[in-house]
C-alpha positions in Angstrom: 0.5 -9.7 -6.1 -1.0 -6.5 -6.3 -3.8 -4.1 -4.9 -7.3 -5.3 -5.2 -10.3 -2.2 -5.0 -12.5 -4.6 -3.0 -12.6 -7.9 -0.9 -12.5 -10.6 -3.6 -13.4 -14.3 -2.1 -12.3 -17.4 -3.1 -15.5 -18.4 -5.0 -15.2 -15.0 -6.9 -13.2 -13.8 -9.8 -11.5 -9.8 -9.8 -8.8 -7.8 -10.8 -5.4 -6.2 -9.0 -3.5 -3.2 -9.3 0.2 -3.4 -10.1 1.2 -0.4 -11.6 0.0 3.3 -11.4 -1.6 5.3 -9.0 -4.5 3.6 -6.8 -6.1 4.5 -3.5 -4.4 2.3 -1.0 -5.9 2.2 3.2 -2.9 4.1 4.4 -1.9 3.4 8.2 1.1 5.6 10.1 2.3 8.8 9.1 2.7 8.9 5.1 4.5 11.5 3.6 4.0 12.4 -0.5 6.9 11.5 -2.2 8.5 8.8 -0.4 8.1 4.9 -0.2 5.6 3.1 0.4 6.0 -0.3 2.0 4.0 -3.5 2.9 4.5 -3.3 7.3 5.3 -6.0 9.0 2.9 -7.4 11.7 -1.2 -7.6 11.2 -1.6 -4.1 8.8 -5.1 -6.0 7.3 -3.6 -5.0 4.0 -2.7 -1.7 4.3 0.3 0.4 3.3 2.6 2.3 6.0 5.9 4.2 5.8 9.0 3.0 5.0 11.3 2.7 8.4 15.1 2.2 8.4 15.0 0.0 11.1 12.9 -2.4 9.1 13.7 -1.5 6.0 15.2 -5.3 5.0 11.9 -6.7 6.0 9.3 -4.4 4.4 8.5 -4.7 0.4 8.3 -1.3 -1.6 4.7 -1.4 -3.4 5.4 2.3 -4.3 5.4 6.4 -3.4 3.2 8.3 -2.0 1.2 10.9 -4.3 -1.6 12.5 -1.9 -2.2 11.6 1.8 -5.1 10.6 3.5 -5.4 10.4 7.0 -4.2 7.5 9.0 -6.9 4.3 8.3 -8.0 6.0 5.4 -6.9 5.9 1.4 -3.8 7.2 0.6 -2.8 7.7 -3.6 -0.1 5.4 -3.8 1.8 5.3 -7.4 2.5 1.2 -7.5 5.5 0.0 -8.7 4.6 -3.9 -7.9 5.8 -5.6 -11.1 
């Protein structure tokens, strides 16, 4: 759907990111300029590296413009549209 900037419950109302850069909680090694990727497995939401071996499985949300260091925000450019 998109990026949300904070934890949005079911009783609440908020707004998503699809489109432009926005701080994402980056896990694995990022690297500026290339994908990147919803991971498979229990990522809590946050954005990883794009891997060939799982390439199929893994959904492009957008590149990488600055890193931040692993569990922390990365600026992501979304392309989720």
């Amino acid at each position: 759907v998109g990026v949300a900037q904070c934890p949005i419950t079911a009783a609440q109302y908020g707004w998503v990111q699809t489109h432009g850069p926005c701080p994402v909680l980056g896990i694995g090694t990022l690297v500026i300029g290339n994908d990147a990727v919803v991971p498979t497995g229990t990522s809590g939401g946050a954005a990883g590296p794009r891997t060939t071996a799982l390439a199929v499985k893994e959904g492009v949300i957008g590149r990488v413009m600055r890193v931040g260091v692993t569990t922390d925000h990365s600026l992501i450019f979304l392309t989720i549209e």
